[in-house]
Biopython code that builds the backbone (N, CA, C, O; Angstrom):
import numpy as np
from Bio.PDB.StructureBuilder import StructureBuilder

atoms = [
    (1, "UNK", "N", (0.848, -1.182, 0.000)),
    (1, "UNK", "CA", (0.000, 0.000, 0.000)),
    (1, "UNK", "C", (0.891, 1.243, 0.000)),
    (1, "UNK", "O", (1.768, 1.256, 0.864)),
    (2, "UNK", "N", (0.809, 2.322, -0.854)),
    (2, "UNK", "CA", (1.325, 3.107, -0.707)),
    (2, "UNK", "C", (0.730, 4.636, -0.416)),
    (2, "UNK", "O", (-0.279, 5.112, -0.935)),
    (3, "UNK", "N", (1.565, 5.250, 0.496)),
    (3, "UNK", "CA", (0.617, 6.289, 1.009)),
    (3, "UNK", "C", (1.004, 8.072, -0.049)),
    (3, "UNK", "O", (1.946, 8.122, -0.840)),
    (4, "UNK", "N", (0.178, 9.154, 0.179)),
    (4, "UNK", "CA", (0.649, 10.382, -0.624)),
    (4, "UNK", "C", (2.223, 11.154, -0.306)),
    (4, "UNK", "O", (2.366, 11.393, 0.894)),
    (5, "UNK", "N", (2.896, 11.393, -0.805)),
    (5, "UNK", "CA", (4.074, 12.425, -0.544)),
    (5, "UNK", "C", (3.603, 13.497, 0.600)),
    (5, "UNK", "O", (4.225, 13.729, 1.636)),
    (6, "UNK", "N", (2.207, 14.183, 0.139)),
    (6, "UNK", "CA", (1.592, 15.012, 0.921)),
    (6, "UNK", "C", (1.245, 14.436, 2.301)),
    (6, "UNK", "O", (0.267, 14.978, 2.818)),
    (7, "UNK", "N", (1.947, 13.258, 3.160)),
    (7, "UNK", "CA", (0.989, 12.632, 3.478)),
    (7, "UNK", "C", (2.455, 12.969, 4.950)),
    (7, "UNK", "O", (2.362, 12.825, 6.169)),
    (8, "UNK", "N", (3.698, 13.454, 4.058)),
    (8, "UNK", "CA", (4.615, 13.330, 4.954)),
    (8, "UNK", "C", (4.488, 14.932, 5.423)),
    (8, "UNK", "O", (4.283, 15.809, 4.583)),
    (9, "UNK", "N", (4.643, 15.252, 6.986)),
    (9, "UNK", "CA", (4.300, 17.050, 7.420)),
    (9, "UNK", "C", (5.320, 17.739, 6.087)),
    (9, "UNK", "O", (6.164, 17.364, 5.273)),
    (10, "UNK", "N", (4.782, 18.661, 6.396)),
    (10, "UNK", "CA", (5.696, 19.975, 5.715)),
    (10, "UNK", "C", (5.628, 20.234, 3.684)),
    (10, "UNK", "O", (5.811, 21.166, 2.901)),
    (11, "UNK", "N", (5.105, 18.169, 3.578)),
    (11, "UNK", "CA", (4.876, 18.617, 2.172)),
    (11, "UNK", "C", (3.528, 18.524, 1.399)),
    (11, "UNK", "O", (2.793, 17.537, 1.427)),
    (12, "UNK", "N", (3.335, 19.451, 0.836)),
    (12, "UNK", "CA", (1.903, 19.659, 0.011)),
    (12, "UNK", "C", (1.839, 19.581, -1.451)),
    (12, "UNK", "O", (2.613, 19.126, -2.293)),
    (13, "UNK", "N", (0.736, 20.135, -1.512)),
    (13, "UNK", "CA", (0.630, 19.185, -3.221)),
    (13, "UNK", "C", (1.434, 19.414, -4.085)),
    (13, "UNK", "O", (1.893, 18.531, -4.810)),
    (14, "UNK", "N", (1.825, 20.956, -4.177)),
    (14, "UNK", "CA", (2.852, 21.328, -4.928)),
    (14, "UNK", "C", (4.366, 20.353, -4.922)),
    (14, "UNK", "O", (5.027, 20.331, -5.960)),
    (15, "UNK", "N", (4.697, 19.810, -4.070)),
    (15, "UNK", "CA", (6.161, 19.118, -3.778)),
    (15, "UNK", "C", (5.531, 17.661, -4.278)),
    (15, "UNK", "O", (6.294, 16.878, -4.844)),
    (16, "UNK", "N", (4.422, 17.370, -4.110)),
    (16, "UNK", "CA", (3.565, 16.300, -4.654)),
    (16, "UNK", "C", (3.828, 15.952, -5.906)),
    (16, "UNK", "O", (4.452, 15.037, -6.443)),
    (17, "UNK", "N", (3.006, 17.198, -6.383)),
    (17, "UNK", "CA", (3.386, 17.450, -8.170)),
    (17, "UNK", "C", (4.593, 17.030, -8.757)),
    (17, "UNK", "O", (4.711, 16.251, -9.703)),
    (18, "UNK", "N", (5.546, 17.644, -8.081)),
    (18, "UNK", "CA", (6.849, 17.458, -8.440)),
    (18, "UNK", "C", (7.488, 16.306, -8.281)),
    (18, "UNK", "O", (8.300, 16.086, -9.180)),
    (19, "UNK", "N", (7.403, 15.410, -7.373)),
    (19, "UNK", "CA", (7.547, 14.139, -7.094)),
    (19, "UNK", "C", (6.843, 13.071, -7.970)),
    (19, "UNK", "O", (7.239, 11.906, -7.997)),
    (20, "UNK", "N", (5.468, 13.650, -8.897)),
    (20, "UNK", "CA", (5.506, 12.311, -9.833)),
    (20, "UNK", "C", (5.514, 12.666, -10.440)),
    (20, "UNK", "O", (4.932, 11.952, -11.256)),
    (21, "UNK", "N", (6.056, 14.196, -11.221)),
    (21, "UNK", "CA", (6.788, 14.448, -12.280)),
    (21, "UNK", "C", (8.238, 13.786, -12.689)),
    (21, "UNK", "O", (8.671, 13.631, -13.831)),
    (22, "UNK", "N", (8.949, 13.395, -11.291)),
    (22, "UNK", "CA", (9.862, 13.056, -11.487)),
    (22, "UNK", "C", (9.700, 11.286, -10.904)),
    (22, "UNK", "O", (10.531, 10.633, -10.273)),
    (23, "UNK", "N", (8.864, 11.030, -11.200)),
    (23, "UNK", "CA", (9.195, 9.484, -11.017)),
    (23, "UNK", "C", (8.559, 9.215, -9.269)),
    (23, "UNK", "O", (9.010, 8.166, -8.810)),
    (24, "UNK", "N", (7.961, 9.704, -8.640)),
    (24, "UNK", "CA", (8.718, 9.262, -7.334)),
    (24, "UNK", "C", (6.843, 9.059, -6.963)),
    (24, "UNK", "O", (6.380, 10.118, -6.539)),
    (25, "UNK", "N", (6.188, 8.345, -7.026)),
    (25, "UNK", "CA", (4.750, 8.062, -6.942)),
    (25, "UNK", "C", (4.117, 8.495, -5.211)),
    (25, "UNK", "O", (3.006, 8.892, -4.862)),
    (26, "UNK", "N", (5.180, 8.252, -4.528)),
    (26, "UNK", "CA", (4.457, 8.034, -3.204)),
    (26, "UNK", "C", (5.645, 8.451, -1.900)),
    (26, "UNK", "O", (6.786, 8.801, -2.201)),
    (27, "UNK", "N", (5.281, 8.373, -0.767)),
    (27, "UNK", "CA", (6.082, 8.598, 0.083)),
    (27, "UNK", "C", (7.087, 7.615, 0.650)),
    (27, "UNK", "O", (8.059, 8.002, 1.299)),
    (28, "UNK", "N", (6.822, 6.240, 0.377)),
    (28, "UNK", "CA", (7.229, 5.543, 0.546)),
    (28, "UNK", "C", (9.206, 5.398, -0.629)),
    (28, "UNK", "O", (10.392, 5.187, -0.377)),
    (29, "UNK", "N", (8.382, 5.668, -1.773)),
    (29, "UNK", "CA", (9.688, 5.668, -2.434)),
    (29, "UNK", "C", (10.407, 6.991, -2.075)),
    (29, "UNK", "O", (11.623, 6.944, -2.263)),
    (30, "UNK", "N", (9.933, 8.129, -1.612)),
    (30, "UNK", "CA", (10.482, 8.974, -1.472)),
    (30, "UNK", "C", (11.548, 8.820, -0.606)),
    (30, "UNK", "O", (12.734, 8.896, -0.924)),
    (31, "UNK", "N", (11.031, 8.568, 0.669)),
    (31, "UNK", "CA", (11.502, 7.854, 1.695)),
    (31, "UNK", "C", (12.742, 7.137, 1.184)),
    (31, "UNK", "O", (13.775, 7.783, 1.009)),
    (32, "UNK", "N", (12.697, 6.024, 0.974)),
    (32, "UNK", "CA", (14.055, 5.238, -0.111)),
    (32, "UNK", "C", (14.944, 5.926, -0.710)),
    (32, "UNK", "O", (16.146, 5.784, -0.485)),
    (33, "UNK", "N", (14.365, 6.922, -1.716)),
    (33, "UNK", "CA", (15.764, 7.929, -2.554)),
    (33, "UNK", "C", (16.303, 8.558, -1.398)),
    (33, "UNK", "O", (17.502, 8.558, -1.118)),
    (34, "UNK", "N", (15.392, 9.101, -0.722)),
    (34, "UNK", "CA", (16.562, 10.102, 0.114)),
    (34, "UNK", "C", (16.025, 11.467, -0.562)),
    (34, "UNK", "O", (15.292, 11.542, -1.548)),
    (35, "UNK", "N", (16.568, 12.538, 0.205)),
    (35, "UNK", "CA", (16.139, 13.766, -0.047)),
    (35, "UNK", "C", (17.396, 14.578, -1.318)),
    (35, "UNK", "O", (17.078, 15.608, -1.912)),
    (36, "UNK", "N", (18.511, 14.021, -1.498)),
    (36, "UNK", "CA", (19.008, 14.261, -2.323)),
    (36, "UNK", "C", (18.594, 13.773, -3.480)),
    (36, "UNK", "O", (18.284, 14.596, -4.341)),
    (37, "UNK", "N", (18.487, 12.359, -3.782)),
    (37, "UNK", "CA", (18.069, 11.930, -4.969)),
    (37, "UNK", "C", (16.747, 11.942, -5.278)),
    (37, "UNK", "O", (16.315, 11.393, -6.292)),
    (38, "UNK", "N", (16.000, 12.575, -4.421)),
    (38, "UNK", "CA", (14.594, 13.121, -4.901)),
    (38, "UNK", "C", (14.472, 14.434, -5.399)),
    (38, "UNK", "O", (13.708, 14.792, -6.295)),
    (39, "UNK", "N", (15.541, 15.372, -4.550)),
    (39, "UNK", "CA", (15.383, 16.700, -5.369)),
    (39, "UNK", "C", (16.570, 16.731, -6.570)),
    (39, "UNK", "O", (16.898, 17.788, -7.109)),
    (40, "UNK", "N", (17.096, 15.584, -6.874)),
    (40, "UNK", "CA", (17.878, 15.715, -8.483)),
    (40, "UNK", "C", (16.774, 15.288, -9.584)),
    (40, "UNK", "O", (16.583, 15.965, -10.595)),
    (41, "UNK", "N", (16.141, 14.224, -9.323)),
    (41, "UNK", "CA", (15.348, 13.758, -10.208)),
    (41, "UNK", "C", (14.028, 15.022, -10.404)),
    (41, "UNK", "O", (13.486, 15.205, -11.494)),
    (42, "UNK", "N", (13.662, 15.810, -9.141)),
    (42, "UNK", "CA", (12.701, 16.803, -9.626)),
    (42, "UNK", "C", (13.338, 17.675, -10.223)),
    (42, "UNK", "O", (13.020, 17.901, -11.391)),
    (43, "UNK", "N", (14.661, 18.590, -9.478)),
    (43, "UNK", "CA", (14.948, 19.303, -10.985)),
    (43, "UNK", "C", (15.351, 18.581, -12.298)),
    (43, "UNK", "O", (15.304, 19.422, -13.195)),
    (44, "UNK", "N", (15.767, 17.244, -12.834)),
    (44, "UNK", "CA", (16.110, 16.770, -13.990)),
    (44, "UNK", "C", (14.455, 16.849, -14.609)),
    (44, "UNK", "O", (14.404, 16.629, -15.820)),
    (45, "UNK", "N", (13.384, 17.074, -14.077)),
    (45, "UNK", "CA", (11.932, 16.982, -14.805)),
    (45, "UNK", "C", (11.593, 17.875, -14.687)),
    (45, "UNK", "O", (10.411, 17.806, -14.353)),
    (46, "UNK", "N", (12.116, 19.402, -14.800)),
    (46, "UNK", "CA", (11.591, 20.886, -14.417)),
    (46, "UNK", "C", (11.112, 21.661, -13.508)),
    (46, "UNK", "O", (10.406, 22.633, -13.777)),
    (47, "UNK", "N", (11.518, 21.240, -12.069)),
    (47, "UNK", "CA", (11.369, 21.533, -11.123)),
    (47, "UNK", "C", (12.333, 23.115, -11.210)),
    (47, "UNK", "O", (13.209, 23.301, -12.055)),
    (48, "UNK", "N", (11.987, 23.996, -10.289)),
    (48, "UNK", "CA", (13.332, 25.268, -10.900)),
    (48, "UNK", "C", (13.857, 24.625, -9.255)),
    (48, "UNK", "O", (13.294, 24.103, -8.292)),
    (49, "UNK", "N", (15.434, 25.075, -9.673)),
    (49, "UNK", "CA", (15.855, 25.433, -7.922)),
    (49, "UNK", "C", (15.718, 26.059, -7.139)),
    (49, "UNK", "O", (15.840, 27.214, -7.546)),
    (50, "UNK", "N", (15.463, 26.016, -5.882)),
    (50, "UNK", "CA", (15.091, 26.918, -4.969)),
    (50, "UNK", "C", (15.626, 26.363, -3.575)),
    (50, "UNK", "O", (15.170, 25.420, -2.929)),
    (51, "UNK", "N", (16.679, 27.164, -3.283)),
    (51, "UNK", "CA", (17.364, 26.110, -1.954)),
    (51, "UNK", "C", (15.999, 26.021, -0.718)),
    (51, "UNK", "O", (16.123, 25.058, 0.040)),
    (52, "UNK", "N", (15.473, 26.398, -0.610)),
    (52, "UNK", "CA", (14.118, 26.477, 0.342)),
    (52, "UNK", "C", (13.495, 25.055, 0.107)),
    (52, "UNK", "O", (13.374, 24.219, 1.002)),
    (53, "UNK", "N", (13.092, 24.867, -1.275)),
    (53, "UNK", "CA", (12.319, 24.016, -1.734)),
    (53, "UNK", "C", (13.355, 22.174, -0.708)),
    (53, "UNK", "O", (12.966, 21.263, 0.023)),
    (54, "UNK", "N", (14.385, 22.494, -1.188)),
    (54, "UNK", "CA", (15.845, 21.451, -1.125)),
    (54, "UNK", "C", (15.640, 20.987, -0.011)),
    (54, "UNK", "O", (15.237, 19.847, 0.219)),
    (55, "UNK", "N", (16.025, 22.244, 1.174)),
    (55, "UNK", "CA", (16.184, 21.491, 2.332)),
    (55, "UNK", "C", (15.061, 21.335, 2.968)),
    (55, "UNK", "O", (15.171, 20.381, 3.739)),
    (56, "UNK", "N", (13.604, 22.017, 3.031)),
    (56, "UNK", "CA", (12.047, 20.992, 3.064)),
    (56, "UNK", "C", (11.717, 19.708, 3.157)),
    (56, "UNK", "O", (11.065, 18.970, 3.896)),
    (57, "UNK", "N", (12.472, 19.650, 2.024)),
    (57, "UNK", "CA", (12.616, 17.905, 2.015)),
    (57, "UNK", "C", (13.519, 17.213, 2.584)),
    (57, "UNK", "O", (13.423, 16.026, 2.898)),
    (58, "UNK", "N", (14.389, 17.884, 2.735)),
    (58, "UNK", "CA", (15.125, 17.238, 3.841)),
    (58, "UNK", "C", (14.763, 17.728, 5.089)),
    (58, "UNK", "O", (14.558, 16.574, 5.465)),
    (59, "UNK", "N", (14.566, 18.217, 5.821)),
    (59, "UNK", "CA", (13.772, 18.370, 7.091)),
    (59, "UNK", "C", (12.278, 17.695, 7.132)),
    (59, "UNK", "O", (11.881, 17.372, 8.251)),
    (60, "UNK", "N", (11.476, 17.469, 6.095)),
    (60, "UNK", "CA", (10.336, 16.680, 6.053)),
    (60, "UNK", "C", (10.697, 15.026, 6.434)),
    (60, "UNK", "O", (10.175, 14.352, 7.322)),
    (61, "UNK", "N", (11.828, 14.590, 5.399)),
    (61, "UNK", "CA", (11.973, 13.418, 5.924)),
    (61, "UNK", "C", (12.569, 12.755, 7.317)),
    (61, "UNK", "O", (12.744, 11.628, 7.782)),
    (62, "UNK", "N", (12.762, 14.063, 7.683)),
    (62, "UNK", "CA", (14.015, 13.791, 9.320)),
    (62, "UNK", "C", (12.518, 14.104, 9.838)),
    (62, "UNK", "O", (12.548, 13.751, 11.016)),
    (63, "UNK", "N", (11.125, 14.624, 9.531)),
    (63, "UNK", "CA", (10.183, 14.691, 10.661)),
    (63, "UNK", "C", (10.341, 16.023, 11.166)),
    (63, "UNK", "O", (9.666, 16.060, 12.195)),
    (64, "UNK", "N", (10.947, 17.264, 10.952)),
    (64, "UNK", "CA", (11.378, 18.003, 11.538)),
    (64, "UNK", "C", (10.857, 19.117, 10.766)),
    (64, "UNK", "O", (11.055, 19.187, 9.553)),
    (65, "UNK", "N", (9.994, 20.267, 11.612)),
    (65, "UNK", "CA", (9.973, 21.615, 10.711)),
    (65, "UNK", "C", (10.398, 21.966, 9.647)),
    (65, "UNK", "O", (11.602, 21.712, 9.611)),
    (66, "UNK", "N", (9.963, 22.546, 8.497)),
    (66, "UNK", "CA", (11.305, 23.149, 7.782)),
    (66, "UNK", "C", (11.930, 24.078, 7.890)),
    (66, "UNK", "O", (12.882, 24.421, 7.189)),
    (67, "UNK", "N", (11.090, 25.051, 9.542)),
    (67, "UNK", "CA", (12.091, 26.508, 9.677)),
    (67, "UNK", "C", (12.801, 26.394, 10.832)),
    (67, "UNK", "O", (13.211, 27.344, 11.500)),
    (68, "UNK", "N", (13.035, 24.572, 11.210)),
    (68, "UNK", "CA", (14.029, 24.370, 11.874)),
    (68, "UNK", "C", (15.532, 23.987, 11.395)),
    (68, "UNK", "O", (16.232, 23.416, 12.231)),
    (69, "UNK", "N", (15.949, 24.191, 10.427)),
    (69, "UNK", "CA", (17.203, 24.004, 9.768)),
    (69, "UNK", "C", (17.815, 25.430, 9.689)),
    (69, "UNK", "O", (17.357, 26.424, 9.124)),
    (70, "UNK", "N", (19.349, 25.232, 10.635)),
    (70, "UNK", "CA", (19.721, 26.253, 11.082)),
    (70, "UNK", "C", (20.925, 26.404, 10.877)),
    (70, "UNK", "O", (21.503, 25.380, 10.511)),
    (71, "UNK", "N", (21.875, 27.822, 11.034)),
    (71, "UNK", "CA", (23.364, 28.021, 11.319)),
    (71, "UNK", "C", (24.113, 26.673, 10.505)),
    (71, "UNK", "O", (23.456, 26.287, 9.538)),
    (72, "UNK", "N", (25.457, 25.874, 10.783)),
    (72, "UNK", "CA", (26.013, 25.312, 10.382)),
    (72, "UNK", "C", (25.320, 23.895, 9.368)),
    (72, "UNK", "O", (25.921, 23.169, 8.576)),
    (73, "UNK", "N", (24.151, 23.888, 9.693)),
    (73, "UNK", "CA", (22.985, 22.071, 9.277)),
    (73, "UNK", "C", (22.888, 23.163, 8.052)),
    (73, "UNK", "O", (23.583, 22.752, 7.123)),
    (74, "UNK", "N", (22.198, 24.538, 7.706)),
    (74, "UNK", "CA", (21.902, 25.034, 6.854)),
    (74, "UNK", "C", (23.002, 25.393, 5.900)),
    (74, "UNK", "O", (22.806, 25.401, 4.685)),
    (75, "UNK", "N", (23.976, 25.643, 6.356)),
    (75, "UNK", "CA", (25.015, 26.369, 5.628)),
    (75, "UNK", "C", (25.169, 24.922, 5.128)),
    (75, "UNK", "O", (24.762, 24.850, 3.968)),
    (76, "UNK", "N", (25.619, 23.732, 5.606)),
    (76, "UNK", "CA", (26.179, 22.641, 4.932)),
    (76, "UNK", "C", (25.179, 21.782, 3.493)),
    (76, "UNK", "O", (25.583, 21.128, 2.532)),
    (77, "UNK", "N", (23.759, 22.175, 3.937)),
    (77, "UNK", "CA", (22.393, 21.820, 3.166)),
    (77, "UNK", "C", (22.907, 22.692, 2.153)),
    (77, "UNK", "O", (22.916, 22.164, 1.041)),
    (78, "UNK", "N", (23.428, 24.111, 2.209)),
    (78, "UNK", "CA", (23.093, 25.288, 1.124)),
    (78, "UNK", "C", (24.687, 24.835, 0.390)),
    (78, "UNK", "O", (24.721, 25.400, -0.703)),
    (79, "UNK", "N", (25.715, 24.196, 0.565)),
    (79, "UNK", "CA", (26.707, 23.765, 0.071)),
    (79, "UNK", "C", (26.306, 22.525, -0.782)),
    (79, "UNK", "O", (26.493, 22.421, -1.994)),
    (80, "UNK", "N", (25.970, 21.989, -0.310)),
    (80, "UNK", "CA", (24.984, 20.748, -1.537)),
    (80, "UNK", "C", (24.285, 20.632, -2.333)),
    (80, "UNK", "O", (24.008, 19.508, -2.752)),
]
sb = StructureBuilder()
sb.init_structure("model")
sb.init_model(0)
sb.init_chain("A")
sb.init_seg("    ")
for serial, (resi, resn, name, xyz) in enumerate(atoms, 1):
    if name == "N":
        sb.init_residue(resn, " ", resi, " ")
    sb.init_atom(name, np.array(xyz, "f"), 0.0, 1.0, " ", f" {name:<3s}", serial, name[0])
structure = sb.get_structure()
């Protein structure tokens, strides 16, 4: 059974969209790529960049706010 992307906090339909634009059907696979190889495959399918958008998803999958990524966690996210 697989559940929505939207289904994980912090992400909504829009990050949705983008996730089965780029292949990624559900939260479950999301989960699996990882937050890096989910936001390569959305920008390789026209996603624009937006470091905001980036580390969302990575704070969504850690369970964690996204306006909790801070000081050195952020600077190292915004290097990637």
């Amino acid at each position: 059974m697989s559940t929505p992307v939207s289904s994980i906090g912090n992400l909504g339909p829009a990050v949705e969209a983008a996730c089965t634009r780029a292949g990624i059907p559900d939260a479950e696979t999301l989960r699996t790529l990882g937050a890096d190889e989910a936001y390569r495959r959305m920008l390789a399918t026209g996603t624009k960049p937006h470091f905001i958008g980036y580390y969302v998803v990575h704070m969504a999958l850690q369970g964690r706010p996204w306006n909790d990524c801070k000081g050195k966690e952020k600077d190292a996210l915004r290097e990637a």
